[in-house]
Structures are given as structure tokens and as C-alpha cells.
NUVEX-230089 format. One record per residue (C-alpha): residue number from 0; residue in three letters; x, y, z. Coordinates in pm, whole numbers, plus 50000, padded with zeros to 5 digits. Layout:
BEGIN
<node i="NUM" aa="ALA" east="X" north="Y" up="Z"/>
...
//
This chain:
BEGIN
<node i="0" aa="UNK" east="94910" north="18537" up="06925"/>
<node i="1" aa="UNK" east="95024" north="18218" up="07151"/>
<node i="2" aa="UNK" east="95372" north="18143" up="07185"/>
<node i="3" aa="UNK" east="95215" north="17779" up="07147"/>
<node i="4" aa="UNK" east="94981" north="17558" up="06939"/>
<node i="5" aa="UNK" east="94795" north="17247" up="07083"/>
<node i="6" aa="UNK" east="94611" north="17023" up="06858"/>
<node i="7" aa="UNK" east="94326" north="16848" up="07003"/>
<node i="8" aa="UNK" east="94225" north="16495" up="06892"/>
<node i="9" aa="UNK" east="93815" north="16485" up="07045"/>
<node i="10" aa="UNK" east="93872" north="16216" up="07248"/>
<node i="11" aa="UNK" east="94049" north="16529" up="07484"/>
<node i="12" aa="UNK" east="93715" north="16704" up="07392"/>
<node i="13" aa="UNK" east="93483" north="16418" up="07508"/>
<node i="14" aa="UNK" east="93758" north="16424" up="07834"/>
<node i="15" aa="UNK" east="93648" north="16786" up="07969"/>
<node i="16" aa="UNK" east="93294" north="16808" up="07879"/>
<node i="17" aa="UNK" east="93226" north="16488" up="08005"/>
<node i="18" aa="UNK" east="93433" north="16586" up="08291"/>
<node i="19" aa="UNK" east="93646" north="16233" up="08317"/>
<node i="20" aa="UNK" east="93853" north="16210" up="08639"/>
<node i="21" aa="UNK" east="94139" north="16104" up="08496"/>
<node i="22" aa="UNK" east="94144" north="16335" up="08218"/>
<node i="23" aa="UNK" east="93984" north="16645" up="08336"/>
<node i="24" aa="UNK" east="94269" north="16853" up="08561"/>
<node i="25" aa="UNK" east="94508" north="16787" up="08244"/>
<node i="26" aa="UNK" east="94292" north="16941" up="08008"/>
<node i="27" aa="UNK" east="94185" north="17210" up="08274"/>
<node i="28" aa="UNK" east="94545" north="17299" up="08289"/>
<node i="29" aa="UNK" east="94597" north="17359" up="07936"/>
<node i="30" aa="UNK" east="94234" north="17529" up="07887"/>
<node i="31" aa="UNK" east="94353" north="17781" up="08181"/>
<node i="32" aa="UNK" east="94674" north="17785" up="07954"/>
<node i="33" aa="UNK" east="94512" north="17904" up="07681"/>
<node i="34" aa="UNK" east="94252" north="18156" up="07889"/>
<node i="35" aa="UNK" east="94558" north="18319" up="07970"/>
<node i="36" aa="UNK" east="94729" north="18391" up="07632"/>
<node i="37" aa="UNK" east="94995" north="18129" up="07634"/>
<node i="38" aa="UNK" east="94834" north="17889" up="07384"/>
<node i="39" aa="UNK" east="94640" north="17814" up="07115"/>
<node i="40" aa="UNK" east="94423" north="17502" up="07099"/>
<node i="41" aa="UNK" east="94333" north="17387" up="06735"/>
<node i="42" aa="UNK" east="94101" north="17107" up="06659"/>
<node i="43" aa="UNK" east="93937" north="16965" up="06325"/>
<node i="44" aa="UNK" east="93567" north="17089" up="06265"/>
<node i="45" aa="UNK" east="93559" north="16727" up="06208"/>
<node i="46" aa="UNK" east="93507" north="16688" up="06606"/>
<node i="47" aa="UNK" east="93195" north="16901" up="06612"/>
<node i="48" aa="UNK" east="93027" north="16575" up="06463"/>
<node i="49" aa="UNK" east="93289" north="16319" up="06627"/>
<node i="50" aa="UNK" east="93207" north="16356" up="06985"/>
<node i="51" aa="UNK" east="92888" north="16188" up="06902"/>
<node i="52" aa="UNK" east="92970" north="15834" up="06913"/>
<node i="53" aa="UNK" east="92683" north="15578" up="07063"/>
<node i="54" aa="UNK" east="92941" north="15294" up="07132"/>
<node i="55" aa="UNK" east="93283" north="15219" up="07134"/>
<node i="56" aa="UNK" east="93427" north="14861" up="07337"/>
<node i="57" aa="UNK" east="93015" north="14832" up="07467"/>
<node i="58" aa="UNK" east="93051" north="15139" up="07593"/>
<node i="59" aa="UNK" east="92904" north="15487" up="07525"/>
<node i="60" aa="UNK" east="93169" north="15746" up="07499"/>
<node i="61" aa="UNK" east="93052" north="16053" up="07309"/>
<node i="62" aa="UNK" east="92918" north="16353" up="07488"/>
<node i="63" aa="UNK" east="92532" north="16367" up="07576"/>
<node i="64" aa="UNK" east="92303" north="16610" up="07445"/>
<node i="65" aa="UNK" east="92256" north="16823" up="07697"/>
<node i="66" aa="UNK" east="92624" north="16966" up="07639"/>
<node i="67" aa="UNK" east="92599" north="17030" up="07268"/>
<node i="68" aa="UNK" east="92608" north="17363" up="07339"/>
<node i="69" aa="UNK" east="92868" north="17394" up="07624"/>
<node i="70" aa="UNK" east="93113" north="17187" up="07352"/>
<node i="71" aa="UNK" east="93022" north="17450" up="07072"/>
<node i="72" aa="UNK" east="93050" north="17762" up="07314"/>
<node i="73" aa="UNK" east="93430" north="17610" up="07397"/>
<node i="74" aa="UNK" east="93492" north="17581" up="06999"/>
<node i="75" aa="UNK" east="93385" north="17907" up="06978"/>
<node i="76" aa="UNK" east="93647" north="18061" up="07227"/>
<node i="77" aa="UNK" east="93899" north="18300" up="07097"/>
<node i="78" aa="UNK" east="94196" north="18104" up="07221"/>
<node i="79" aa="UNK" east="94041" north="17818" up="06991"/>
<node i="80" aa="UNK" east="94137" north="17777" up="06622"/>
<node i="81" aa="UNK" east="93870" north="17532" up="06429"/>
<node i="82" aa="UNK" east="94038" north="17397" up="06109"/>
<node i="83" aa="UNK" east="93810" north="17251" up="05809"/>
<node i="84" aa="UNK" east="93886" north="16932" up="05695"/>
<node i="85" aa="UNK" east="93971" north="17069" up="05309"/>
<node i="86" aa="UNK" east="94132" north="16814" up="05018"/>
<node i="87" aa="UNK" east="94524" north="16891" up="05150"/>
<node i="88" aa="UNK" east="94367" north="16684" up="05468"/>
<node i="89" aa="UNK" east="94199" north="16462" up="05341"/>
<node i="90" aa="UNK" east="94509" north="16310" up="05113"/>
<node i="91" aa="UNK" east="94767" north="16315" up="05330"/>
<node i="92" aa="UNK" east="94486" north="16157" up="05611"/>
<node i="93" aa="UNK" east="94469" north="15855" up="05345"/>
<node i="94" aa="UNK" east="94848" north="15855" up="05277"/>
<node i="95" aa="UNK" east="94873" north="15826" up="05692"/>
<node i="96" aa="UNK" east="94684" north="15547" up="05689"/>
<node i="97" aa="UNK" east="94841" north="15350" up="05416"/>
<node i="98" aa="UNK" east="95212" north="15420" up="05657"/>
<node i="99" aa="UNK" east="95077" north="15335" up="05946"/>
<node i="100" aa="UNK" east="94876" north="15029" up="05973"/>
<node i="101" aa="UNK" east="94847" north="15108" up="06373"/>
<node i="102" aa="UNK" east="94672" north="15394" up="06240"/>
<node i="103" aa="UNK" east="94330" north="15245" up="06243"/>
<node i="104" aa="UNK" east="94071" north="15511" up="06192"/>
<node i="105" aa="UNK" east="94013" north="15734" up="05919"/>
<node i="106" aa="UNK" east="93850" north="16009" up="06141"/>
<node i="107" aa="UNK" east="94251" north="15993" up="06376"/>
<node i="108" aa="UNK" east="94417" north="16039" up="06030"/>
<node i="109" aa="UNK" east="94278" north="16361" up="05981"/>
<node i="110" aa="UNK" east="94332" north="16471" up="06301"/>
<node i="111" aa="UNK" east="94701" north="16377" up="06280"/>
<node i="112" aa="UNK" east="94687" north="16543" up="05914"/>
<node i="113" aa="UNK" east="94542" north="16844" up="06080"/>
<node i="114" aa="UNK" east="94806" north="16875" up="06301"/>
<node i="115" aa="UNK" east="95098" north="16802" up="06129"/>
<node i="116" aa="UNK" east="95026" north="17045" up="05829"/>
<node i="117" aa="UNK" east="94944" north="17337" up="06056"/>
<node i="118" aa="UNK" east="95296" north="17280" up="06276"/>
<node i="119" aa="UNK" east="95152" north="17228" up="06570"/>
<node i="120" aa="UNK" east="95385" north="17215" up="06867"/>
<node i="121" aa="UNK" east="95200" north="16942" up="07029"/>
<node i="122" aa="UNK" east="94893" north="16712" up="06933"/>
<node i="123" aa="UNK" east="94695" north="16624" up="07273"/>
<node i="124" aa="UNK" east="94504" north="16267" up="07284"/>
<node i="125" aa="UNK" east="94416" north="16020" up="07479"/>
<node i="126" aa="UNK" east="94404" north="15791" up="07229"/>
<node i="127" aa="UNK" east="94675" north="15523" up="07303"/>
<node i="128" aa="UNK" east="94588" north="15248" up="07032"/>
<node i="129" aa="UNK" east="94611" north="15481" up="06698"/>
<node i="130" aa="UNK" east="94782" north="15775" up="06837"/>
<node i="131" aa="UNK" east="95035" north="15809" up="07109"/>
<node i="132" aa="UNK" east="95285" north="15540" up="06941"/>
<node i="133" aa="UNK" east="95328" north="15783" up="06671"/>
<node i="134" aa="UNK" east="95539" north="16036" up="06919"/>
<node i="135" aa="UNK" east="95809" north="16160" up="06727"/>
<node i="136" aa="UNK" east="95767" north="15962" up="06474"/>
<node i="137" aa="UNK" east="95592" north="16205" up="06170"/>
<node i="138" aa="UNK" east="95749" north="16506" up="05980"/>
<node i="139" aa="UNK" east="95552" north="16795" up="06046"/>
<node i="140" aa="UNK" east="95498" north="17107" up="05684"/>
<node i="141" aa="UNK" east="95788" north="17260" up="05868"/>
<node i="142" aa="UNK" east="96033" north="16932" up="05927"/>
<node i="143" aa="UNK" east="96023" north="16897" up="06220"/>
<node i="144" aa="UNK" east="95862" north="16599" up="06428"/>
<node i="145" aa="UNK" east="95528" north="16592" up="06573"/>
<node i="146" aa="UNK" east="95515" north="16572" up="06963"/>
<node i="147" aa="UNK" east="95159" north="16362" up="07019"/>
<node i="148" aa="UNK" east="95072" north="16304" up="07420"/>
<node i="149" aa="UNK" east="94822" north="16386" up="07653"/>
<node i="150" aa="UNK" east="94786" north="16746" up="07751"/>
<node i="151" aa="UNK" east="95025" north="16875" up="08016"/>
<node i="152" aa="UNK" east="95013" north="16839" up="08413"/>
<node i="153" aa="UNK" east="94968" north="17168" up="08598"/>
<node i="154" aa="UNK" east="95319" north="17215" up="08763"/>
<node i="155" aa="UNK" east="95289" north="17102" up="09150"/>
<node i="156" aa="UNK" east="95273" north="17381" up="09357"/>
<node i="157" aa="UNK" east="95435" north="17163" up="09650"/>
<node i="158" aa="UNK" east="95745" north="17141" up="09461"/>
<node i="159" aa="UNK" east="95955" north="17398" up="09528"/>
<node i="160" aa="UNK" east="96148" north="17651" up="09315"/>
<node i="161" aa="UNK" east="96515" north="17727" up="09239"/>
<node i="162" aa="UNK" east="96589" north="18026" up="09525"/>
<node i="163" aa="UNK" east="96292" north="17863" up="09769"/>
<node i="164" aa="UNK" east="96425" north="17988" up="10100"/>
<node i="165" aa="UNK" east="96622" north="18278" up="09960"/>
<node i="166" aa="UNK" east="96370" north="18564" up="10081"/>
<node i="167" aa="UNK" east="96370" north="18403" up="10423"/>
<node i="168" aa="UNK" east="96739" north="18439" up="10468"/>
<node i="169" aa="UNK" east="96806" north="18073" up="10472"/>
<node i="170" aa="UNK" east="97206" north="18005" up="10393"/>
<node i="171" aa="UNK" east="97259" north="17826" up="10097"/>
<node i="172" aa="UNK" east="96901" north="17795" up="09965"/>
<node i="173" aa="UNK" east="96967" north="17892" up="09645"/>
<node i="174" aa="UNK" east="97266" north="17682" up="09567"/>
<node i="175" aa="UNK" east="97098" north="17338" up="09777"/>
<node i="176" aa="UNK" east="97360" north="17352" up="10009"/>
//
């Protein structure tokens, strides 16, 4: 098991399969993450039939039809946990919405129900309108409060590390000095 649980909203789906430059090396980085054991990603089974959106602001956003199949085979990796949209979900998705009028769409309130009754440790979108203003904001089952951003930056491998230098003999490397 992971040491940690991402929740993703399928906007961050539509992001990698549709390969979006500004999205795609963050949710690269966290699908590497999880290929390696370190976390989980969850999502709604709700975003099976989500990512299919004609238009949204004039433009089309959903994922074509060609990768149907390449979205399904990622929902049906090991490292991915698919969560049903049951009756706990759906009420506290309603109650969401009736809290938080920024909370505009029905199908983001049971995302955010998704991942706040499952404790997630972090709920990935890039949804900045409904979403991203509720950082910190919502009690998670467990009490504590929901961390909702985009999924995480690779680290830089230019920057360098606490005892850069060290194996080189360099005085003082470790210490900055």
C-alpha cells in the first residue's frame, strides 16, 4: 500500500490523455509517483463518463474517442483506486453545494465528496473556479483539512542537495560555508 492518496478531479484526467503542455509533466510526475509504489491515485467512476464533455467556454475539452481506451487502461492500473459514486456521496455532494455557492457543479461536488470521505491526502485539479479556493478549507471523515491543488512538480534535478560537494572533497559543502 502507498504511503499516499491522490484524488483526481477529471479535469487532471482530460490533462494527461489529452497531453496539455501545461498540465502534462505535473501529472507525469505523480503518475511515475504512483508506478513506483509511493502513491495511490483515486478518482470517482463518475469521470469514466465526465471526460466526455462537447463544450465548455466554446471550447471542446473532453477527451476524443480515439483514447477511450488508453483513459480506461490508466483506470484500470493497480496504483489506481476507482470509487463509485454510492448515496454517502451523493448527500454530502448536495450538502457541499448548498456551503459553498463557489461550488458550482454538481459533478465537482462529488468529486470533493469523494475525496474528503476517503481521507485523501491531497485532491489534484485544475479546476480554479469551483475547486482550488476550497484549499484548506473542508473537514475531511478523519478531521483533518483537505489539501486541493494541482498535482506536484517533479523536484528540479538542477537544484542541488544538502551535502552537494561533499564526495568531491569540497570544504564546507555540507554546512554552505
Amino acid at each position: 500500500m502507498a504511503d499516499r492518496k491522490y484524488y483526481w478531479d477529471t479535469c487532471v484526467w482530460i490533462g494527461l490523455i489529452n497531453q496539455e503542455a501545461d498540465k502534462l509533466p505535473l501529472c507525469e510526475h505523480a503518475i511515475a509517483q504512483a508506478e513506483a509504489g509511493e502513491v495511490e491515485i483515486w478518482t470517482s467512476t463518475l469521470s469514466l463518463a465526465e471526460v466526455f464533455k462537447k463544450k465548455v467556454a466554446g471550447a471542446v475539452v473532453g477527451i476524443a474517442e480515439p483514447a477511450d481506451q488508453v483513459f480506461e487502461n490508466f483506470l484500470s492500473q493497480d496504483y489506481v483506486v476507482r470509487v463509485q459514486v454510492d448515496v454517502d456521496v451523493a448527500l454530502l455532494a448536495r450538502r457541499l453545494l448548498r456551503a459553498y455557492p463557489g461550488l458550482a457543479k454538481p459533478a465537482d461536488a462529488i468529486h470533493l465528496a469523494t475525496a474528503l470521505l476517503n481521507n485523501v491526502d491531497e485532491m489534484h485539479t485544475f479546476d480554479g473556479d469551483n475547486l482550488l479556493g476550497l484549499d484548506g478549507l473542508i473537514q475531511k471523515a478523519d478531521g483533518t483539512l483537505l489539501r486541493i491543488c494541482h498535482p506536484p512538480a517533479a523536484p528540479d534535478p538542477n537544484e542541488g542537495t544538502l551535502f552537494e560537494g561533499v564526495q568531491n572533497g569540497e570544504p564546507g559543502a555540507a554546512n554552505g560555508g
